[in-house]
KOLTIMI-268427 format. One record per residue: residue in three letters; x, y, z of N, C-alpha, C, O in turn. Coordinates in pm, whole numbers, plus 50000, padded with zeros to 5 digits. Layout:
BEGIN
<site code="ALA" n_east="X" n_north="Y" n_up="Z" ca_east="X" ca_north="Y" ca_up="Z" c_east="X" c_north="Y" c_up="Z" o_east="X" o_north="Y" o_up="Z"/>
...
This chain:
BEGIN
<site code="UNK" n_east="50085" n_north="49882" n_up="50000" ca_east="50000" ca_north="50000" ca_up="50000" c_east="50089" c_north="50123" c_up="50000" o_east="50161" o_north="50157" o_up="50094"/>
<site code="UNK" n_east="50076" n_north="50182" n_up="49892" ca_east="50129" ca_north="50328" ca_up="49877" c_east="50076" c_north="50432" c_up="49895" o_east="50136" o_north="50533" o_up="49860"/>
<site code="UNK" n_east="49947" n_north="50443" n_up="49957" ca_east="49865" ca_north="50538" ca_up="49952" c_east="49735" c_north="50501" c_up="50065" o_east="49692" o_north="50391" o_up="50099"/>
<site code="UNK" n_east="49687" n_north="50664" n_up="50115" ca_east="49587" ca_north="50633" ca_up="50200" c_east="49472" c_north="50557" c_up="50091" o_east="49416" o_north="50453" o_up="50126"/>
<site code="UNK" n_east="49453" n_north="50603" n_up="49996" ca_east="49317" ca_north="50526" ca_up="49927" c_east="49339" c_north="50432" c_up="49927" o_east="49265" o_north="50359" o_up="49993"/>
<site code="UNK" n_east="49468" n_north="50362" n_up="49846" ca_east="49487" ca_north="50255" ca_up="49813" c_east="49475" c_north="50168" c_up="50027" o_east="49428" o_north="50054" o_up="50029"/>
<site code="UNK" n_east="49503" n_north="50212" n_up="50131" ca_east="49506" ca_north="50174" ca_up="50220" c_east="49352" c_north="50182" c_up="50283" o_east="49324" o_north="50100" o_up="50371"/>
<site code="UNK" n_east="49290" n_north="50240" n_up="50259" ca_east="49125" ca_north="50259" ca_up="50308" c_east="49074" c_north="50164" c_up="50250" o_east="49027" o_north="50085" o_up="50332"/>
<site code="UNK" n_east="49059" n_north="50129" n_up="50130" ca_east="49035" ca_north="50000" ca_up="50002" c_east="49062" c_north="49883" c_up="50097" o_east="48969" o_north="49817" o_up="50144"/>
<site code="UNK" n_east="49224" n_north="49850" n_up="50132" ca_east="49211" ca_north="49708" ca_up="50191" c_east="49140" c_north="49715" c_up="50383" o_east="49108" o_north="49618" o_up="50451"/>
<site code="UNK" n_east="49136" n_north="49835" n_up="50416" ca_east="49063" ca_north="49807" ca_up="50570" c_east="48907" c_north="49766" c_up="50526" o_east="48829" o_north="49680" o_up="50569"/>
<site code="UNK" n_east="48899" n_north="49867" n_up="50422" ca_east="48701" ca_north="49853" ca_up="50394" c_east="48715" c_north="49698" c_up="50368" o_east="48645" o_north="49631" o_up="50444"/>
<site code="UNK" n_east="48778" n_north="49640" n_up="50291" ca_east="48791" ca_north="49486" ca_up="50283" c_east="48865" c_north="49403" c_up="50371" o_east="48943" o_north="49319" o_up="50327"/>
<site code="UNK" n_east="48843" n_north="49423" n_up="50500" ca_east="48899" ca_north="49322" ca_up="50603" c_east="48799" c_north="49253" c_up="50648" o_east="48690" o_north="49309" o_up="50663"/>
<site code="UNK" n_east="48814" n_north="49136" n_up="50675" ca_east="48719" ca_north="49046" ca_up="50690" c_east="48736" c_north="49017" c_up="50846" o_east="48840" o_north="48976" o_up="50898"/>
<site code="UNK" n_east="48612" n_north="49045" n_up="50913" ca_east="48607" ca_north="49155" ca_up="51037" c_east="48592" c_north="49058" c_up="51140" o_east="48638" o_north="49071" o_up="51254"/>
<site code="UNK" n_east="48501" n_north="48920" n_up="51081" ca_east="48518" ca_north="48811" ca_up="51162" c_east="48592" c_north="48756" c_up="51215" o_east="48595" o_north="48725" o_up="51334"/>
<site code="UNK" n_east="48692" n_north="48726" n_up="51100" ca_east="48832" ca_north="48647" ca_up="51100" c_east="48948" c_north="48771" c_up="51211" o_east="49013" o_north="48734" o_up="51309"/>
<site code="UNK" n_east="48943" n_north="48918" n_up="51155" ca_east="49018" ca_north="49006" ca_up="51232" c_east="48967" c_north="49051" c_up="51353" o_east="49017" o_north="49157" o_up="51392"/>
<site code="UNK" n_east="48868" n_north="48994" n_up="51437" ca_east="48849" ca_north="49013" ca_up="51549" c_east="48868" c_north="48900" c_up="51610" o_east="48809" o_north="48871" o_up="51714"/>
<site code="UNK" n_east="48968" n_north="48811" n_up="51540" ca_east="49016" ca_north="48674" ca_up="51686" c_east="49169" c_north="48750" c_up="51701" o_east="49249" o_north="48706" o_up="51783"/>
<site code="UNK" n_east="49187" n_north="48817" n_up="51652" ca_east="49353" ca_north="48898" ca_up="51609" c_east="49342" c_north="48996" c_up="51775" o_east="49262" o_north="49089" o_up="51787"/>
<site code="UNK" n_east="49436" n_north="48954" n_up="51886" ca_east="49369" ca_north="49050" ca_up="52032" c_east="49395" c_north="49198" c_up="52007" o_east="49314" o_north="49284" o_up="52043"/>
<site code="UNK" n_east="49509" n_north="49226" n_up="51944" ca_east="49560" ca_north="49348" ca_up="51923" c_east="49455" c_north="49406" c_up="51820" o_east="49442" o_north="49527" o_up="51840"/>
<site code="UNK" n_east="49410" n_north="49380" n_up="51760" ca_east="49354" ca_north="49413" ca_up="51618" c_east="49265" c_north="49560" c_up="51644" o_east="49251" o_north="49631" o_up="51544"/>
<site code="UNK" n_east="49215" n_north="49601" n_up="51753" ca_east="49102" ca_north="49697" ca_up="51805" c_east="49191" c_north="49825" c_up="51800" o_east="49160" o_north="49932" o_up="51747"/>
<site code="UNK" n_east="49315" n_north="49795" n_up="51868" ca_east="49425" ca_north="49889" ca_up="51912" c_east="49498" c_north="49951" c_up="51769" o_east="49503" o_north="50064" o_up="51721"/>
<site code="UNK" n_east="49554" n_north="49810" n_up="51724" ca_east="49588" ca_north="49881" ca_up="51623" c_east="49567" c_north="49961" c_up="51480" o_east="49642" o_north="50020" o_up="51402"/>
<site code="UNK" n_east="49401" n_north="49926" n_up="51486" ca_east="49343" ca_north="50035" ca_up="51407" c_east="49295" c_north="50147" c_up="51472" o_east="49307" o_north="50241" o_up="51394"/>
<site code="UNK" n_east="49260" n_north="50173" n_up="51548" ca_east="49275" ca_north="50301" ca_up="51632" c_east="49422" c_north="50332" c_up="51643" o_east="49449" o_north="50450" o_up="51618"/>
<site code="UNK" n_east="49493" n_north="50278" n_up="51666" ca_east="49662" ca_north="50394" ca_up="51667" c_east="49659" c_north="50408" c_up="51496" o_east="49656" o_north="50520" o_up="51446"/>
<site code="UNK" n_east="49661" n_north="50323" n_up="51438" ca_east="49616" ca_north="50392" ca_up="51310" c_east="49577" c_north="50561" c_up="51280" o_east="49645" o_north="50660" o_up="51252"/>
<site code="UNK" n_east="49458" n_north="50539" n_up="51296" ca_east="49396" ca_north="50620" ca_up="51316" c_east="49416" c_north="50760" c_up="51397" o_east="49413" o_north="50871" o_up="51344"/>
<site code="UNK" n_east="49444" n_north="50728" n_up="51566" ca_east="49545" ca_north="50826" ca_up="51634" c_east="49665" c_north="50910" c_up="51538" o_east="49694" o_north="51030" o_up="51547"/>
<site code="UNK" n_east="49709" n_north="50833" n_up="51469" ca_east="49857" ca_north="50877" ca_up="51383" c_east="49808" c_north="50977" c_up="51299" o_east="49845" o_north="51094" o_up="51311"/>
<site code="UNK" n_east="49741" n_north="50945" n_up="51228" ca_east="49648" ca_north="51046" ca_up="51096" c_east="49544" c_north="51130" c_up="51179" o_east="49517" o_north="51240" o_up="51132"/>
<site code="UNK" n_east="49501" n_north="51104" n_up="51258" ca_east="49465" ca_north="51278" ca_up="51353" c_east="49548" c_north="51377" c_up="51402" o_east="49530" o_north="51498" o_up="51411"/>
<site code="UNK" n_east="49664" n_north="51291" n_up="51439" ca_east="49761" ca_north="51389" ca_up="51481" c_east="49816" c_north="51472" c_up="51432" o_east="49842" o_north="51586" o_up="51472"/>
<site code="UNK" n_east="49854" n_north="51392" n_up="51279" ca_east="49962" ca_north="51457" ca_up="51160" c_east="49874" c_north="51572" c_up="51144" o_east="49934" o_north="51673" o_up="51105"/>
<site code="UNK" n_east="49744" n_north="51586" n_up="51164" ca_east="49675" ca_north="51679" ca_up="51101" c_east="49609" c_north="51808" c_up="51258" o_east="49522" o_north="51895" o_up="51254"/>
<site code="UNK" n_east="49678" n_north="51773" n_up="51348" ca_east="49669" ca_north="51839" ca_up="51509" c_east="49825" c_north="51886" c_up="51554" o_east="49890" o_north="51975" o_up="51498"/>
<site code="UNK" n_east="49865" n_north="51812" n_up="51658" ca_east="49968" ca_north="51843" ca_up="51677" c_east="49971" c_north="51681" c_up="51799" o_east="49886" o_north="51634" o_up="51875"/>
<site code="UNK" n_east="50151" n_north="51630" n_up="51754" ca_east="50209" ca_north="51555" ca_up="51855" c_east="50223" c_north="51591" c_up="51955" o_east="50262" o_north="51708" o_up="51959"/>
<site code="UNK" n_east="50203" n_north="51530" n_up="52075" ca_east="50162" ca_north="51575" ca_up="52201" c_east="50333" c_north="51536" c_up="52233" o_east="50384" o_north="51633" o_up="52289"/>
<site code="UNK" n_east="50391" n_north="51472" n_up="52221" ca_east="50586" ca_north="51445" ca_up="52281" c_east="50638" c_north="51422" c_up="52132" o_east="50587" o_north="51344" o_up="52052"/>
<site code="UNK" n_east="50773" n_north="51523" n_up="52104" ca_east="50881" ca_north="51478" ca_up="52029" c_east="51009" c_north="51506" c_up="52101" o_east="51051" o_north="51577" o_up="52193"/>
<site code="UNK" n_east="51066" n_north="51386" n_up="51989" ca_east="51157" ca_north="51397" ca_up="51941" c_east="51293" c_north="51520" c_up="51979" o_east="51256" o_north="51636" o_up="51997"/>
<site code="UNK" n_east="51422" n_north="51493" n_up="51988" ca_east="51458" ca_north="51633" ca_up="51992" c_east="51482" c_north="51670" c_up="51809" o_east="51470" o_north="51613" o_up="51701"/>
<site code="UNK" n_east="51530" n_north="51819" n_up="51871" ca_east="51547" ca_north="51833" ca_up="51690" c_east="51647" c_north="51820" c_up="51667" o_east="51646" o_north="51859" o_up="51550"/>
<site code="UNK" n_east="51750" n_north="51792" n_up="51689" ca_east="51869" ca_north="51717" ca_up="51659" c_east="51829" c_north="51547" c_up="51613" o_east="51868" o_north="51503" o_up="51505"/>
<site code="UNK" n_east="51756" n_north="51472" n_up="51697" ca_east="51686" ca_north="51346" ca_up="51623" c_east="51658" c_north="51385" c_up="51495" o_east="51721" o_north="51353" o_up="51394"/>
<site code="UNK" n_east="51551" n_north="51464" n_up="51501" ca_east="51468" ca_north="51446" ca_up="51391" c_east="51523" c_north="51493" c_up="51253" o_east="51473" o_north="51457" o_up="51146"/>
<site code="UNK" n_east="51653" n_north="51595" n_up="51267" ca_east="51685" ca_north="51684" ca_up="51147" c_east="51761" c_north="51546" c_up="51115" o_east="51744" o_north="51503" o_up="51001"/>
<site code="UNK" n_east="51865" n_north="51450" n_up="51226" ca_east="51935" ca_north="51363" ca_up="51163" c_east="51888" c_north="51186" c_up="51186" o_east="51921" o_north="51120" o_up="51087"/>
<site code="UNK" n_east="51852" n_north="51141" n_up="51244" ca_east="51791" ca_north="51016" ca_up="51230" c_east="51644" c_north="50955" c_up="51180" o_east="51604" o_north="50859" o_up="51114"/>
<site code="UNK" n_east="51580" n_north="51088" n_up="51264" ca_east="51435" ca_north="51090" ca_up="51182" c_east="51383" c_north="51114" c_up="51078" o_east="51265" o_north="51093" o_up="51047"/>
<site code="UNK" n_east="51515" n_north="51187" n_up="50978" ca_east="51488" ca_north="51272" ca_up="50876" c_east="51517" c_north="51150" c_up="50781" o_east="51441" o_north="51117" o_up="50690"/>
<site code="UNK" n_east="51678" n_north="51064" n_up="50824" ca_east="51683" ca_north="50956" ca_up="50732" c_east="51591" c_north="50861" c_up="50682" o_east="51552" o_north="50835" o_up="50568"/>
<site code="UNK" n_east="51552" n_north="50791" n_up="50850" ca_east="51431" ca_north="50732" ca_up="50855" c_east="51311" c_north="50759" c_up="50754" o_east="51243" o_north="50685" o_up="50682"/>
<site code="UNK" n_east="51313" n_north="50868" n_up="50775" ca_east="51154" ca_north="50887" ca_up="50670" c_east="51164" c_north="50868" c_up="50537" o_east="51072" o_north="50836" o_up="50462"/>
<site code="UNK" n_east="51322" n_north="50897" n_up="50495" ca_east="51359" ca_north="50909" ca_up="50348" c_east="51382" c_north="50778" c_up="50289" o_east="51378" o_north="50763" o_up="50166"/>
<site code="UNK" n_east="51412" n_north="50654" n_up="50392" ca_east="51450" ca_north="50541" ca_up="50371" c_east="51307" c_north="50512" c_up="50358" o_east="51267" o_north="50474" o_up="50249"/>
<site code="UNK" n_east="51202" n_north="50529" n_up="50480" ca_east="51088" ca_north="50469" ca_up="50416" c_east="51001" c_north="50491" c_up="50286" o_east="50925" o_north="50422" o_up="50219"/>
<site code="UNK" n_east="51058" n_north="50638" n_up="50282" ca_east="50935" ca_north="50659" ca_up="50153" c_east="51056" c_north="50620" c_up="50010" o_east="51003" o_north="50641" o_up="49900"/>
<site code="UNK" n_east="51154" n_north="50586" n_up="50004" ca_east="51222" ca_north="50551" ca_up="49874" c_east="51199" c_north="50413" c_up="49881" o_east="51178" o_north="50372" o_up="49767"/>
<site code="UNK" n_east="51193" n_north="50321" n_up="49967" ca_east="51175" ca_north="50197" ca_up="49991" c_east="51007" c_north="50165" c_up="49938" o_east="50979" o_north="50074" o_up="49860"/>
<site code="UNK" n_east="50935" n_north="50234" n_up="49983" ca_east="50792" ca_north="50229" ca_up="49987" c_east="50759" c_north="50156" c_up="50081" o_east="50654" o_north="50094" o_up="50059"/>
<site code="UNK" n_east="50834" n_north="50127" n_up="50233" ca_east="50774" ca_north="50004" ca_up="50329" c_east="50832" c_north="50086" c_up="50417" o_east="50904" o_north="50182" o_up="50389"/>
<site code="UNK" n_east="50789" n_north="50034" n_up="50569" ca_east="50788" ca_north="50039" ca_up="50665" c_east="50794" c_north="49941" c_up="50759" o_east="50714" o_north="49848" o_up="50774"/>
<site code="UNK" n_east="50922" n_north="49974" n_up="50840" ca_east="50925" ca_north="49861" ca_up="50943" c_east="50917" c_north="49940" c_up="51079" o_east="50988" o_north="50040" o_up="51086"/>
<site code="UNK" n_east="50839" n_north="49909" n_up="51186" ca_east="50869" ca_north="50000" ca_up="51342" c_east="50827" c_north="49882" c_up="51414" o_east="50807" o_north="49771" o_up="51365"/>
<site code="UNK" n_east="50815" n_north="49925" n_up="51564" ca_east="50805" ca_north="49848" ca_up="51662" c_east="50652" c_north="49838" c_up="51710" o_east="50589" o_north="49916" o_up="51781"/>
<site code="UNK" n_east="50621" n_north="49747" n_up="51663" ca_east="50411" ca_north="49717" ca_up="51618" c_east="50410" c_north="49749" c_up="51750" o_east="50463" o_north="49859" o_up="51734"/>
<site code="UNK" n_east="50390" n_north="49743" n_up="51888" ca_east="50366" ca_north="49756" ca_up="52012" c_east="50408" c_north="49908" c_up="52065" o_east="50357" o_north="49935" o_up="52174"/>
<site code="UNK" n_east="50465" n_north="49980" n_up="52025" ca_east="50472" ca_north="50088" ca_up="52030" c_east="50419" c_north="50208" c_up="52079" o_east="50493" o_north="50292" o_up="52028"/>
<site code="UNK" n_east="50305" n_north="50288" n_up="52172" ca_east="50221" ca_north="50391" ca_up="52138" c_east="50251" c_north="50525" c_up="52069" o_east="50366" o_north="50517" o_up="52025"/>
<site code="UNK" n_east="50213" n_north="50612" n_up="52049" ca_east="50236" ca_north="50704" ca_up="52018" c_east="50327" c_north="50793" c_up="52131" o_east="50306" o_north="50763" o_up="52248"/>
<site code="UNK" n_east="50412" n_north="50886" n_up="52109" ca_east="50519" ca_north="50918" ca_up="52248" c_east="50374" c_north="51030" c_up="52278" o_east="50304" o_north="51095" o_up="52201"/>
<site code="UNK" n_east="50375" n_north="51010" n_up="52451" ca_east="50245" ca_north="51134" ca_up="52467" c_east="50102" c_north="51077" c_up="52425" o_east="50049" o_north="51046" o_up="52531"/>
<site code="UNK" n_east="50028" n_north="51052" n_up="52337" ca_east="49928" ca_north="51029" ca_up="52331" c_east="49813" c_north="50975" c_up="52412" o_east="49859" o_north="50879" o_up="52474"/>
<site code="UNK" n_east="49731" n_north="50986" n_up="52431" ca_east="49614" ca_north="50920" ca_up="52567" c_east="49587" c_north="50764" c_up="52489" o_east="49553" o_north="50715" o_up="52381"/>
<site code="UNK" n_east="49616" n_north="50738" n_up="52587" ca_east="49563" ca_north="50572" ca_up="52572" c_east="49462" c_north="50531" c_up="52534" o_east="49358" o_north="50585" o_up="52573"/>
<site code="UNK" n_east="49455" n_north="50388" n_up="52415" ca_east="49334" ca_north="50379" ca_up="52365" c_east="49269" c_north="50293" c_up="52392" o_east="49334" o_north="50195" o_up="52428"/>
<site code="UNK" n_east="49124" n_north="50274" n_up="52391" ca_east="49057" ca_north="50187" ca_up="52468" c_east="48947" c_north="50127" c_up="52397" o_east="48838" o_north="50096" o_up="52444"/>
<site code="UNK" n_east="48998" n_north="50111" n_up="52256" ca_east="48865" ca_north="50097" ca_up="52166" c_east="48885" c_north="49875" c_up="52186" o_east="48979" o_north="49795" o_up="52182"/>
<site code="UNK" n_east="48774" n_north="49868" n_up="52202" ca_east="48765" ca_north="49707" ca_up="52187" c_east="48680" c_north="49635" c_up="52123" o_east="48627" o_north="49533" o_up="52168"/>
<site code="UNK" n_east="48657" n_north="49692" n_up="51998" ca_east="48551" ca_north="49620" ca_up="51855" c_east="48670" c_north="49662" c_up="51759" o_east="48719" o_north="49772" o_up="51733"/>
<site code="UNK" n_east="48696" n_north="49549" n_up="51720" ca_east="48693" ca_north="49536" ca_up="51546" c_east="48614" c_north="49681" c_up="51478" o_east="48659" o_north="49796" o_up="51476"/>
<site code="UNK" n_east="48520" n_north="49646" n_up="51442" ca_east="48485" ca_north="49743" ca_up="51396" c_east="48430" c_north="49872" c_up="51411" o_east="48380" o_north="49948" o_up="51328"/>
<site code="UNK" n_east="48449" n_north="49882" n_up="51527" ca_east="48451" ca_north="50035" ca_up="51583" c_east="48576" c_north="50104" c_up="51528" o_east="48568" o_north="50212" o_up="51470"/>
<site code="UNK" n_east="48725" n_north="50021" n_up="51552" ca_east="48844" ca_north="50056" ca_up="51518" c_east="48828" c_north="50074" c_up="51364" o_east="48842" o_north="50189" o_up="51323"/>
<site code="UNK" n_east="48808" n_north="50000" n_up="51295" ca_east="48760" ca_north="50014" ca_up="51165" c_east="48738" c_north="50135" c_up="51106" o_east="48813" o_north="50195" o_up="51029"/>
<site code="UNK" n_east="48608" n_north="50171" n_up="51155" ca_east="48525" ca_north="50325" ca_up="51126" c_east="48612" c_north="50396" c_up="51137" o_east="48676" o_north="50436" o_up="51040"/>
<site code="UNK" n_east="48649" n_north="50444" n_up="51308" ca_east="48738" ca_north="50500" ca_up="51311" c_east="48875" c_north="50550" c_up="51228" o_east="48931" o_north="50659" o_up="51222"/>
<site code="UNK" n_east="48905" n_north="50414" n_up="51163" ca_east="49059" ca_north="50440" ca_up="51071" c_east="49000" c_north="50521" c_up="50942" o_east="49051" o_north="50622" o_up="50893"/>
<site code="UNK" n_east="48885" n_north="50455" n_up="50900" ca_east="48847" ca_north="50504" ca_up="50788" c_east="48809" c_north="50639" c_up="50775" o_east="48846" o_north="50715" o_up="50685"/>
<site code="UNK" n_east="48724" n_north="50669" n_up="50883" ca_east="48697" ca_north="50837" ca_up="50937" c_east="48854" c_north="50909" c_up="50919" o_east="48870" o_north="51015" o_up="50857"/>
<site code="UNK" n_east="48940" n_north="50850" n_up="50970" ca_east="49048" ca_north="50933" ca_up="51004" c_east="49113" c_north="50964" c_up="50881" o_east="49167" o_north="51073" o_up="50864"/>
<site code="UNK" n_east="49112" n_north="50847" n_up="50768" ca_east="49152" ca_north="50882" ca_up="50618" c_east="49069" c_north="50976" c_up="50556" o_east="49111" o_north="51056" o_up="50473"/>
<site code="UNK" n_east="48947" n_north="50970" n_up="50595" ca_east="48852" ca_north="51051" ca_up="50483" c_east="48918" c_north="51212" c_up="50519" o_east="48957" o_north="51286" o_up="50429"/>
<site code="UNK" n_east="48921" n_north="51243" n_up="50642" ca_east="48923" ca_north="51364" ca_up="50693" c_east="49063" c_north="51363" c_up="50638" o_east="49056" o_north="51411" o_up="50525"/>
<site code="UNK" n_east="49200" n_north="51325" n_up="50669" ca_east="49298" ca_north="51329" ca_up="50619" c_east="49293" c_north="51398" c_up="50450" o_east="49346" o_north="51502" o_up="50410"/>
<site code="UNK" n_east="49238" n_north="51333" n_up="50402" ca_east="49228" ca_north="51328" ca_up="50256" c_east="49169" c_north="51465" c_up="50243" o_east="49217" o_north="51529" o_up="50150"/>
<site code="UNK" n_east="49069" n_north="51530" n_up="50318" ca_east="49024" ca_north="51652" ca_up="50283" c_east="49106" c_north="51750" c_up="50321" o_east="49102" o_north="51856" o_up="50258"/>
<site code="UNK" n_east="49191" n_north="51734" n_up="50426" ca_east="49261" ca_north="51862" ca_up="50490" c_east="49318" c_north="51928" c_up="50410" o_east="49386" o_north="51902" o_up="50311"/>
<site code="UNK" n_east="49272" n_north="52062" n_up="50482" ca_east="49377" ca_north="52179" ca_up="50378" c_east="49462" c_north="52242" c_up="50442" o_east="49523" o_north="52331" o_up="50383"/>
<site code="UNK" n_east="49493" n_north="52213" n_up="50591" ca_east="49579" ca_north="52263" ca_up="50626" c_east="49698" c_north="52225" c_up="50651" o_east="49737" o_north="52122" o_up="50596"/>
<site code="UNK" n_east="49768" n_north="52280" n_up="50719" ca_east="49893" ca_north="52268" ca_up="50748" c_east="49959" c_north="52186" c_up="50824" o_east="49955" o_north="52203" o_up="50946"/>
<site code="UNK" n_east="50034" n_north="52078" n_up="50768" ca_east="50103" ca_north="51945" ca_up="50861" c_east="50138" c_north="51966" c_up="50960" o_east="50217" o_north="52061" o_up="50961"/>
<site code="UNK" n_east="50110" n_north="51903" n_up="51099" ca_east="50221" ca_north="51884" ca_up="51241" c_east="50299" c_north="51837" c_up="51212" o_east="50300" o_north="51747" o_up="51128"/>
<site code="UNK" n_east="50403" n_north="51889" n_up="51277" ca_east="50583" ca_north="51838" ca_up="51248" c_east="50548" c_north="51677" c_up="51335" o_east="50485" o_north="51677" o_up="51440"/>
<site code="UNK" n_east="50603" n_north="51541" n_up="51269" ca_east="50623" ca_north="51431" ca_up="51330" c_east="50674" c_north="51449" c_up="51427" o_east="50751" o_north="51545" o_up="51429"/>
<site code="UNK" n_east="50655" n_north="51358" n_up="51564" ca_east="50709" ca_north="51315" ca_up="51681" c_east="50903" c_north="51297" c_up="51637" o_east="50997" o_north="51348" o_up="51698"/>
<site code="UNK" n_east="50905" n_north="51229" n_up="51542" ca_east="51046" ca_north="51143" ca_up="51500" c_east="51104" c_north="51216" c_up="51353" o_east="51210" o_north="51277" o_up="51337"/>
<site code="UNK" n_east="51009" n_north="51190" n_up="51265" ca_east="51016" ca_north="51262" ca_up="51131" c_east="51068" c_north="51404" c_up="51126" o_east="51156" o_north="51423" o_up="51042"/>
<site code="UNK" n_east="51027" n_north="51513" n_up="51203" ca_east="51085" ca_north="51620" ca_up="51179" c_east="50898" c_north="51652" c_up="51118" o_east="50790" o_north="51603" o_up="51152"/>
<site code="UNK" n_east="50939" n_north="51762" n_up="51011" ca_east="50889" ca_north="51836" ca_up="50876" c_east="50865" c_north="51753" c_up="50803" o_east="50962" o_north="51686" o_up="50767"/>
<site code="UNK" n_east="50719" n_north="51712" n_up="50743" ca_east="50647" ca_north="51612" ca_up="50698" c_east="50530" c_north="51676" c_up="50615" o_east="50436" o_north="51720" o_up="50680"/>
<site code="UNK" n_east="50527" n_north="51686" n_up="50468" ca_east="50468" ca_north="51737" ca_up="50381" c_east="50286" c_north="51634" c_up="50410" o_east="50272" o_north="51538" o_up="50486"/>
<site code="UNK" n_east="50172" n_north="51699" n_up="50319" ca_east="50045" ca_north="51654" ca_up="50314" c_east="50136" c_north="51505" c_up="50227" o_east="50156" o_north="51413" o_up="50306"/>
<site code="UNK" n_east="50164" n_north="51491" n_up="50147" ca_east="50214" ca_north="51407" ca_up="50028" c_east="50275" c_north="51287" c_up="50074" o_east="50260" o_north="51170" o_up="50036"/>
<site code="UNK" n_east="50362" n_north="51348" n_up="50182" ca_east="50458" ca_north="51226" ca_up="50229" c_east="50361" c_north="51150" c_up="50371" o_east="50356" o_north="51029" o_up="50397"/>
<site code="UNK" n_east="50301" n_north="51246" n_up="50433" ca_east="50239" ca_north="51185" ca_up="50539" c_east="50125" c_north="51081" c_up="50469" o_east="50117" o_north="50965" o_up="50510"/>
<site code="UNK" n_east="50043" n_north="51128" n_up="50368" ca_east="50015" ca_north="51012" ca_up="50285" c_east="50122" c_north="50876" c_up="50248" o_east="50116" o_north="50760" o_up="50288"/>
<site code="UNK" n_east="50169" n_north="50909" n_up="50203" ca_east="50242" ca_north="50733" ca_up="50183" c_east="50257" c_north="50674" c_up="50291" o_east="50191" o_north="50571" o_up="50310"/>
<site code="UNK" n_east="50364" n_north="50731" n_up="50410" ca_east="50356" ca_north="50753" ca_up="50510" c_east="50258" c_north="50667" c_up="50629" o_east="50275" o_north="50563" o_up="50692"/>
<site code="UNK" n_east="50179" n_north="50741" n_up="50623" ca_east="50050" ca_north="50673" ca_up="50693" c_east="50026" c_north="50540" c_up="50642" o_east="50009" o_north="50448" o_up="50721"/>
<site code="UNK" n_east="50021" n_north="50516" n_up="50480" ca_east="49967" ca_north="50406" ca_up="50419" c_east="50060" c_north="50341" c_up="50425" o_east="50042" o_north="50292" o_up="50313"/>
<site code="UNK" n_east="50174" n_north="50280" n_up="50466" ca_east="50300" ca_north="50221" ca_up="50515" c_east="50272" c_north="50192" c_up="50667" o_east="50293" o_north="50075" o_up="50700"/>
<site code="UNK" n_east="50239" n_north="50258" n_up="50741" ca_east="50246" ca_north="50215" ca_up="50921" c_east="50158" c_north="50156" c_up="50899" o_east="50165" o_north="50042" o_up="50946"/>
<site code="UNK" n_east="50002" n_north="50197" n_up="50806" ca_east="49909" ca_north="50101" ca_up="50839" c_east="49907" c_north="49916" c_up="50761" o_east="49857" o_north="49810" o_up="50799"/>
<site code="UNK" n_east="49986" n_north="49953" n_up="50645" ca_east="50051" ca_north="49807" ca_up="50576" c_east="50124" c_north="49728" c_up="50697" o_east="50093" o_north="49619" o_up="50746"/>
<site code="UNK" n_east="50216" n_north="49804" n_up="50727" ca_east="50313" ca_north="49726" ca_up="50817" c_east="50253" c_north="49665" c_up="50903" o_east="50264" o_north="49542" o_up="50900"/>
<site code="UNK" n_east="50164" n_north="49731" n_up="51016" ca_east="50083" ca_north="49650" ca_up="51118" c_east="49976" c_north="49539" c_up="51066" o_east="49949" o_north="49437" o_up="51129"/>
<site code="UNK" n_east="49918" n_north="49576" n_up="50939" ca_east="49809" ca_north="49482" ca_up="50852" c_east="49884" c_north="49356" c_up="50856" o_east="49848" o_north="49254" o_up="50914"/>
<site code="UNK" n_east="50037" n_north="49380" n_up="50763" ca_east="50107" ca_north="49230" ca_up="50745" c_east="50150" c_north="49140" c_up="50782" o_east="50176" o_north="49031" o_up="50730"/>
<site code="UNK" n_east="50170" n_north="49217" n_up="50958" ca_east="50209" ca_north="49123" ca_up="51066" c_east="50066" c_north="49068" c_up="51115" o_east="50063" o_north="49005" o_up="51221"/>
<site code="UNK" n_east="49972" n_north="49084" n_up="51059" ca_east="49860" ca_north="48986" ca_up="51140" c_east="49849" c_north="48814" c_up="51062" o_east="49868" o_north="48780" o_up="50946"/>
<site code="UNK" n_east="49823" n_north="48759" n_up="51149" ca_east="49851" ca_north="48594" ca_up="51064" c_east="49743" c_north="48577" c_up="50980" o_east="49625" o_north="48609" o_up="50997"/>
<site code="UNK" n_east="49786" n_north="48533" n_up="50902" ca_east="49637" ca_north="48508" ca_up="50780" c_east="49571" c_north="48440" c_up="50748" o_east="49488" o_north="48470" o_up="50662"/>
C-alpha cells in the first residue's frame, strides 16, 4: 500500500470476523487512526530536533524511497492518551473516518514526533506504510 486510498480500500475489505480473533487488532486500528489525527493536530511528545533533522529525517527518506515500513508494532504514540477501543469494527470506522478527513485537509502538517517536517504528500504514503506494516504482521 502506497497510499491512503489505496490503504482505506484494503481496511474497507477486512474480513472483520476472521480480524476480530487477532487480540491486538482493536488497538491497532485506532493507533492507526490516532497517527492520521495527529499529523493533522499536533504531537503531544517529540523527538529532539537534533533526532529528527538527523535520524528521523533519514528514517523517513528510507521509508518513503523503499515504499515500506518497518517499526516496533507495540509501540504507542510518544504522549498520546491511551486507547481503549475494543471492537473490530469500531476501530475500523474509526481508521476510515480518520483517512477521509485526512484526505480533505487543507491545512497545514504537524511536524512528526520522530520525522521532523512532513509534507500533506509524504504523510500520505507515510500513513499508508504504518498502516501496511501492522496489517502484514497479522497471521492470515
Amino acid at each position: 500500500m502506497r497510499t491512503l486510498a489505496e490503504a482505506a480500500a484494503r481496511v474497507r475489505a477486512l474480513d472483520v470476523v476472521r480480524v476480530a480473533t487477532i487480540s491486538d487488532a482493536p488497538w491497532v486500528l485506532a493507533h492507526c487512526a490516532q497517527s492520521i489525527d495527529l499529523s493533522m493536530t499536533r504531537f503531544p511528545q517529540h523527538k529532539s530536533r537534533l533526532f529528527q533533522t538527523t535520524v528521523g529525517t533519514i528514517a523517513k527518506k528510507r521509508f518513503l524511497s523503499k515504499g515500506a515500513m518497518s517499526h516496533d508494532l507495540t509501540a504507542p504514540i510518544p504522549g498520546a492518551p491511551p486507547l481503549t477501543i475494543a471492537d473490530v469494527d469500531v476501530g475500523r470506522t474509526r481508521l476510515l473516518d480518520a483517512i477521509a478527513r485526512f484526505e480533505e485537509f487543507g491545512g497545514t502538517t504537524a511536524r512528526h514526533f520522530a520525522y521532523g517536517d512532513v509534507t500533506k504528500a509524504e504523510y500520505d504514503a507515510l500513513h499508508a506504510m504504518h498502516i501496511a506494516n501492522h496489517l502484514l504482521s497479522w497471521p492470515k
